[in-house]
Biopython code that builds the backbone (N, CA, C, O; Angstrom):
import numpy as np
from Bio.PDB.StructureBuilder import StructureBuilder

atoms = [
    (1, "UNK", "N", (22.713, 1.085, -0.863)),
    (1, "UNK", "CA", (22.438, -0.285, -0.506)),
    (1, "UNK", "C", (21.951, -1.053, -1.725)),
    (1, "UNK", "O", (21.335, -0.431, -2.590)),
    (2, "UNK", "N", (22.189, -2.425, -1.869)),
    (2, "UNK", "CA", (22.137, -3.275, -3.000)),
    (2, "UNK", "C", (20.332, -3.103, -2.784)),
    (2, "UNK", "O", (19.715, -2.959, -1.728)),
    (3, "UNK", "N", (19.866, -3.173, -4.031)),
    (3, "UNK", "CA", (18.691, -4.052, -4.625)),
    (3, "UNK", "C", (17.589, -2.789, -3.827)),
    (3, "UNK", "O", (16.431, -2.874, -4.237)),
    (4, "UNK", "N", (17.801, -1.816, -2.905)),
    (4, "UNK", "CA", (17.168, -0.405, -3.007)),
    (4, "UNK", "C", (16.935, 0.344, -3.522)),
    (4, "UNK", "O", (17.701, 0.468, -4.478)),
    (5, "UNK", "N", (15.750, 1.518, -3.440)),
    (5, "UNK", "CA", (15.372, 2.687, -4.209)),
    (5, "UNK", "C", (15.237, 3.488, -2.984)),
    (5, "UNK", "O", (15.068, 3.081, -1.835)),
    (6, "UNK", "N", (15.366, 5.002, -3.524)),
    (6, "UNK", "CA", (14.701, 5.391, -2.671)),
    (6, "UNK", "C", (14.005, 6.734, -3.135)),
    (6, "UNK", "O", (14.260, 7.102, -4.282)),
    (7, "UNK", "N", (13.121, 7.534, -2.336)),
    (7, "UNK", "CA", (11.817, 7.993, -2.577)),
    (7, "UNK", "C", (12.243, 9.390, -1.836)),
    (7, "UNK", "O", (13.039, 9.619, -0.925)),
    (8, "UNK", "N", (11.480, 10.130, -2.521)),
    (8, "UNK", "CA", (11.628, 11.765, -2.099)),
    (8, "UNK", "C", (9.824, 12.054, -1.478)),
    (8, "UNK", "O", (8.733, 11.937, -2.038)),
    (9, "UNK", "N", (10.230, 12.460, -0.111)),
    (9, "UNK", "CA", (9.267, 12.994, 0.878)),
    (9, "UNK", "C", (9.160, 14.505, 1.227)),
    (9, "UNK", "O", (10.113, 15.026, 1.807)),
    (10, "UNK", "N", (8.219, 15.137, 0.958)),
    (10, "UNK", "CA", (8.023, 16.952, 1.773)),
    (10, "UNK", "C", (8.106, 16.434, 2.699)),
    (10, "UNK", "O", (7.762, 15.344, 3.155)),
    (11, "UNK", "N", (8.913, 17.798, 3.208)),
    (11, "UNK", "CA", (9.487, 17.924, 4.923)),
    (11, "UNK", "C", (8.218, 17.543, 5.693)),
    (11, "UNK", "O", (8.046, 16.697, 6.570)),
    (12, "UNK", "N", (7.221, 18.575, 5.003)),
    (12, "UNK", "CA", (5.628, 18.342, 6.043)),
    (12, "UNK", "C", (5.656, 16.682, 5.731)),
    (12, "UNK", "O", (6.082, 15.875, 6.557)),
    (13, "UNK", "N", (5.314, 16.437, 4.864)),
    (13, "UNK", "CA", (4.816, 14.906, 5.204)),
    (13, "UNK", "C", (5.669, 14.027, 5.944)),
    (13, "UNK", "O", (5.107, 13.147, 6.595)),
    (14, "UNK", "N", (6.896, 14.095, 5.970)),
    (14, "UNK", "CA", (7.819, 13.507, 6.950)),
    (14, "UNK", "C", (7.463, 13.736, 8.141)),
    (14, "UNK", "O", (7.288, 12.780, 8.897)),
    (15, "UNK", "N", (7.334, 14.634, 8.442)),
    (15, "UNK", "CA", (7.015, 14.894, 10.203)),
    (15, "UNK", "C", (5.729, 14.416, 10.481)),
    (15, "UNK", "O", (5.563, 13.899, 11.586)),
    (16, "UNK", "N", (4.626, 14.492, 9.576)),
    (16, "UNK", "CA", (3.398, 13.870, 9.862)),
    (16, "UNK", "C", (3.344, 12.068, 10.064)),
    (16, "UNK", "O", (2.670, 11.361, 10.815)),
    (17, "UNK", "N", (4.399, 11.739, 9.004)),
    (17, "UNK", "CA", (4.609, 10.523, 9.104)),
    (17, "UNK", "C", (5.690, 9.839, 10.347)),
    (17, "UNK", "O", (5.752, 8.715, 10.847)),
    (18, "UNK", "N", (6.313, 10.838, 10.513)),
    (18, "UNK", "CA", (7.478, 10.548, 12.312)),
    (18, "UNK", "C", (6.688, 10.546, 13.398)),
    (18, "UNK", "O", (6.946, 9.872, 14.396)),
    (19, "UNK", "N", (5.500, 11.422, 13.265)),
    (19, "UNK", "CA", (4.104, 11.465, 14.385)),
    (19, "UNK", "C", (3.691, 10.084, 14.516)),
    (19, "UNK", "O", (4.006, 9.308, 15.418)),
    (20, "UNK", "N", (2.847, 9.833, 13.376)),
    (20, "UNK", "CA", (2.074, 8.232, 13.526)),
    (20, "UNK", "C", (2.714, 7.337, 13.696)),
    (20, "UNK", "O", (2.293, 6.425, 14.407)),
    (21, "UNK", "N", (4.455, 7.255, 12.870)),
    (21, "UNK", "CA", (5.410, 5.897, 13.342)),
    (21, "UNK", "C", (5.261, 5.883, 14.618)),
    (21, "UNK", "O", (5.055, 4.850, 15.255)),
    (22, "UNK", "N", (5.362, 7.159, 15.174)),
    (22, "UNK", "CA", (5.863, 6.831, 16.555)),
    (22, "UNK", "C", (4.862, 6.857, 17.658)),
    (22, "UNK", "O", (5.273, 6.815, 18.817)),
    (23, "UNK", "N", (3.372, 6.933, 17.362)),
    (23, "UNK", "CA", (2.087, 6.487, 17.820)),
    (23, "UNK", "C", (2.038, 5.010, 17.986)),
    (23, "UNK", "O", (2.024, 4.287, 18.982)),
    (24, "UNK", "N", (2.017, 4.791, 16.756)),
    (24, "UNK", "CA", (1.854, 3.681, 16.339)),
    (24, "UNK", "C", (2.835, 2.602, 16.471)),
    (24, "UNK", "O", (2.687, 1.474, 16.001)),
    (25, "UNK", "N", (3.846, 3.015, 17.138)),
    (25, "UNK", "CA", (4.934, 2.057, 17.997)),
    (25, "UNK", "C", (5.630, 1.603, 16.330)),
    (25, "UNK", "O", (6.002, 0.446, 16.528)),
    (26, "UNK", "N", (5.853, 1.831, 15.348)),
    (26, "UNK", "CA", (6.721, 1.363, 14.586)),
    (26, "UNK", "C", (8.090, 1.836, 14.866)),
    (26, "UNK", "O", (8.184, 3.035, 15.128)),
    (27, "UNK", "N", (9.255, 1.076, 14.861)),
    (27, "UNK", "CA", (10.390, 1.802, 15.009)),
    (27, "UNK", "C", (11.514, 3.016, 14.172)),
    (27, "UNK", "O", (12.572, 3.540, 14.521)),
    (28, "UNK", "N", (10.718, 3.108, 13.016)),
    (28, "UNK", "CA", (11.092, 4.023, 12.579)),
    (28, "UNK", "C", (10.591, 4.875, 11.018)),
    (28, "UNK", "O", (10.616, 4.099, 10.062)),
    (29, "UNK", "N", (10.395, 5.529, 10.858)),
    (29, "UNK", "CA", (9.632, 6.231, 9.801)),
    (29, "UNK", "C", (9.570, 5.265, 8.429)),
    (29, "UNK", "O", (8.578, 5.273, 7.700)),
    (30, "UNK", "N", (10.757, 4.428, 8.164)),
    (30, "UNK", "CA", (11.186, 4.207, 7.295)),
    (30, "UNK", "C", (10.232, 2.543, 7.440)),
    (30, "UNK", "O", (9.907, 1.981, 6.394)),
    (31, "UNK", "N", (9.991, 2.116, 8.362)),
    (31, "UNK", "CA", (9.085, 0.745, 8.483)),
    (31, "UNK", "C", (7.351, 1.067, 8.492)),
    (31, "UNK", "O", (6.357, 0.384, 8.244)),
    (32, "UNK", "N", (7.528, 2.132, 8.812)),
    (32, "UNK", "CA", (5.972, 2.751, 9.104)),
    (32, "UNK", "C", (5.768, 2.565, 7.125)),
    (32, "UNK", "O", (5.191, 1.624, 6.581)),
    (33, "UNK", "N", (6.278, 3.480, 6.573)),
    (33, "UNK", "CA", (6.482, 3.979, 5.395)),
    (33, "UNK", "C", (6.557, 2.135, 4.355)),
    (33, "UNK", "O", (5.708, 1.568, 3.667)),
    (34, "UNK", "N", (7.359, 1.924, 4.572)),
    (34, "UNK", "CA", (7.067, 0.253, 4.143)),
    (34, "UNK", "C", (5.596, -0.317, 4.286)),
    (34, "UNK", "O", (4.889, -0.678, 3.345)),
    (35, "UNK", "N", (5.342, -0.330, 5.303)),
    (35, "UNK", "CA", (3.856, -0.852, 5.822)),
    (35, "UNK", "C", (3.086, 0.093, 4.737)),
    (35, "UNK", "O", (2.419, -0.415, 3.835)),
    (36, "UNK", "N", (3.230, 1.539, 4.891)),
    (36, "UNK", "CA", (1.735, 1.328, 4.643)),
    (36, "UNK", "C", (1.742, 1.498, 2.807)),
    (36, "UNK", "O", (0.642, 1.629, 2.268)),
    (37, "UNK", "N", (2.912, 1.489, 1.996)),
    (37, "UNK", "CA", (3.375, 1.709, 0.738)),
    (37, "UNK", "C", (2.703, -0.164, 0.713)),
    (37, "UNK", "O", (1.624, 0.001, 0.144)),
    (38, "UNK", "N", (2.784, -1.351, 0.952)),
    (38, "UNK", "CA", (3.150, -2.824, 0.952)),
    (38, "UNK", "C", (1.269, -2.885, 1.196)),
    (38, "UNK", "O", (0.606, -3.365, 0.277)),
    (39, "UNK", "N", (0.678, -2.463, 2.240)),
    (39, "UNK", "CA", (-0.602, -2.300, 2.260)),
    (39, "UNK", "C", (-0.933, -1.671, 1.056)),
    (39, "UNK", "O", (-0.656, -2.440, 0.135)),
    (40, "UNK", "N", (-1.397, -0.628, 0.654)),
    (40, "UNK", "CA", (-1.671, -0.167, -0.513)),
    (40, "UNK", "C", (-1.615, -0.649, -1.377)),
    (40, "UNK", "O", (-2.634, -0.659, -2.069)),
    (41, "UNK", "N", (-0.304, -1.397, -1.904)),
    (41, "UNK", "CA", (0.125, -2.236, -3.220)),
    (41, "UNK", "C", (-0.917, -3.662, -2.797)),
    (41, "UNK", "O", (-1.829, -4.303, -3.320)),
    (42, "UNK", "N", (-0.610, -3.663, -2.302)),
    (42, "UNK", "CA", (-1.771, -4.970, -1.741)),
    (42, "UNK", "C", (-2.884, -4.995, -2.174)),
    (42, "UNK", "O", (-3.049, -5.652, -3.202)),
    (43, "UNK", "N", (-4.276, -4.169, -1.453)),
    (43, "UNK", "CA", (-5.072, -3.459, -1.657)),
    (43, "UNK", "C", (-5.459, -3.837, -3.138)),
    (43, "UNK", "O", (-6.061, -4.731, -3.732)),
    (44, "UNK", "N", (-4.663, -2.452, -3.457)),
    (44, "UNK", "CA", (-4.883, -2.209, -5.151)),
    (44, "UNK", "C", (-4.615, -3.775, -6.081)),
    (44, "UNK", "O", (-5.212, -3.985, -7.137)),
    (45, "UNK", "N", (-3.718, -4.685, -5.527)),
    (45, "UNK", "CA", (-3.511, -5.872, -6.553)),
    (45, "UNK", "C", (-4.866, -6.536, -6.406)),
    (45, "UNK", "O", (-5.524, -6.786, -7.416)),
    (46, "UNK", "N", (-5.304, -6.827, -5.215)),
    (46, "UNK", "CA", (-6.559, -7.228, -4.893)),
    (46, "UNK", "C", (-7.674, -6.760, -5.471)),
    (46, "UNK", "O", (-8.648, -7.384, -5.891)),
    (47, "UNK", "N", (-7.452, -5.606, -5.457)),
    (47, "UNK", "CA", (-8.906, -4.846, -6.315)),
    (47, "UNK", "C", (-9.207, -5.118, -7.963)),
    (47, "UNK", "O", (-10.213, -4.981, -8.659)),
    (48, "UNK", "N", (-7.932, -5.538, -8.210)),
    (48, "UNK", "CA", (-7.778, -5.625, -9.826)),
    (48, "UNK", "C", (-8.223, -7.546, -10.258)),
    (48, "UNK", "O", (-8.774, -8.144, -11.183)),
    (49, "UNK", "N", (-7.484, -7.938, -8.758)),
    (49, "UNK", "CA", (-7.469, -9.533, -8.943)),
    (49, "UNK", "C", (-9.236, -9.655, -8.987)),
    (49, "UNK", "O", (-9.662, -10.323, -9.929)),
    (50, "UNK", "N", (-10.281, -9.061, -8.038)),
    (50, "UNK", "CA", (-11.362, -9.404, -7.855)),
    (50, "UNK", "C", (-11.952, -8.598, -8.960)),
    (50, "UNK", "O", (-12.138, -9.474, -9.804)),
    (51, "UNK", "N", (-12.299, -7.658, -9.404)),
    (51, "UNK", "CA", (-12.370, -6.892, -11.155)),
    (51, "UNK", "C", (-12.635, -7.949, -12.080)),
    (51, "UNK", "O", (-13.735, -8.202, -12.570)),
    (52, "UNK", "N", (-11.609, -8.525, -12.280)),
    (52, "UNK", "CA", (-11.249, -9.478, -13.074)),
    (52, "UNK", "C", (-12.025, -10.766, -12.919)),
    (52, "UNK", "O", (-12.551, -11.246, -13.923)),
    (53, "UNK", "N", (-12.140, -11.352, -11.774)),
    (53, "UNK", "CA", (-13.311, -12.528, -11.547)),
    (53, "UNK", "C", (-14.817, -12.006, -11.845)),
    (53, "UNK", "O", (-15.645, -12.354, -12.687)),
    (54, "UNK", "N", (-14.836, -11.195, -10.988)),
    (54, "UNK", "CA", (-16.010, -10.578, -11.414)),
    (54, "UNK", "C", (-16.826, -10.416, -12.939)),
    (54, "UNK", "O", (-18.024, -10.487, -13.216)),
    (55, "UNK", "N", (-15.636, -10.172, -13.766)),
    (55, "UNK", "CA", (-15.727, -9.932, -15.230)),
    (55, "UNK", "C", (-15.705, -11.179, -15.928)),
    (55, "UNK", "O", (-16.083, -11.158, -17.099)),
    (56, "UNK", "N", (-15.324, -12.281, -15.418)),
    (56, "UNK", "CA", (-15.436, -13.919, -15.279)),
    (56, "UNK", "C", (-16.526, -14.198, -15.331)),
    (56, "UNK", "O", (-17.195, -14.552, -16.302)),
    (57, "UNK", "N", (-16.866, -14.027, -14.030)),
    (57, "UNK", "CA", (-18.180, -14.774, -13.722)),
    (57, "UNK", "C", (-19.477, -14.262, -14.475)),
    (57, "UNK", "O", (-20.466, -14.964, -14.688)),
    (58, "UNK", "N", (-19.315, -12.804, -14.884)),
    (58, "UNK", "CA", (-20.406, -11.791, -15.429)),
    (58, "UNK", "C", (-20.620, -13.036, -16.934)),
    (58, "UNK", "O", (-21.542, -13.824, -17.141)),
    (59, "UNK", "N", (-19.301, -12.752, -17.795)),
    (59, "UNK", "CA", (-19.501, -13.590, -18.937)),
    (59, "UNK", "C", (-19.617, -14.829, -18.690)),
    (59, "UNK", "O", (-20.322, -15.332, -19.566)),
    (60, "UNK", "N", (-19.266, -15.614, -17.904)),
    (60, "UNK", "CA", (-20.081, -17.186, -17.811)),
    (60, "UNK", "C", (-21.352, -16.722, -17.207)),
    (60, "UNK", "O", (-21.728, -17.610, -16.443)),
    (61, "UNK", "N", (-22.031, -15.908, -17.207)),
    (61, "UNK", "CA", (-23.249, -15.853, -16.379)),
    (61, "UNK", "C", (-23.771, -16.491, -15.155)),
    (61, "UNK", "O", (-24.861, -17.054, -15.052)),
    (62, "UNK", "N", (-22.893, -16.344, -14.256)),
    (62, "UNK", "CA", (-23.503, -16.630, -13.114)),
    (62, "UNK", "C", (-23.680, -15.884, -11.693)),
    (62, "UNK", "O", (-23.982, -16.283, -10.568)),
    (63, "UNK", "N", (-23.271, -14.287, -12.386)),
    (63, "UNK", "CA", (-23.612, -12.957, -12.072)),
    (63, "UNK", "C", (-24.075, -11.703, -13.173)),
    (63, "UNK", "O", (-23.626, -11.522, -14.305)),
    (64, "UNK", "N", (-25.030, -10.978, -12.513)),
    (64, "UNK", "CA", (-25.465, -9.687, -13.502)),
    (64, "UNK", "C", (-24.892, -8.726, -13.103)),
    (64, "UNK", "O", (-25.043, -7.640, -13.663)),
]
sb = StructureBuilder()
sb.init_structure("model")
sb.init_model(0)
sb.init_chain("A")
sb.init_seg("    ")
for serial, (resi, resn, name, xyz) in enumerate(atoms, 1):
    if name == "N":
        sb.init_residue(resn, " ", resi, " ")
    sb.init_atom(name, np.array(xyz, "f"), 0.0, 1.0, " ", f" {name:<3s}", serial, name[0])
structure = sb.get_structure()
């Protein structure tokens, strides 16, 4: 498929992850797997974006 990658999964973690998709009402391993790869990247951009203010505000001093 155009403008795709794709990713190599252990068998175990596949089935652990076909469990919770399908707890968790996602329709299929492969959206579960999106979600929570898109969360994470998220997360982590966030953590770096607020780092960074933080390290802002430290040198203008209006945090210690």
């Amino acid at each position: 498929m155009f403008g795709k990658k794709k990713i190599v999964v252990e068998k175990d973690l596949w089935e652990r992850m076909e469990k919770v998709a399908a707890q968790t009402g996602y329709a299929s391993v492969e959206d579960f797997a999106r979600h929570v790869l898109e969360s994470s990247v998220r997360h982590l951009e966030e953590g770096k974006d607020e780092e960074e203010v933080r390290k802002r505000l430290e040198g203008l001093g209006y945090i210690e």
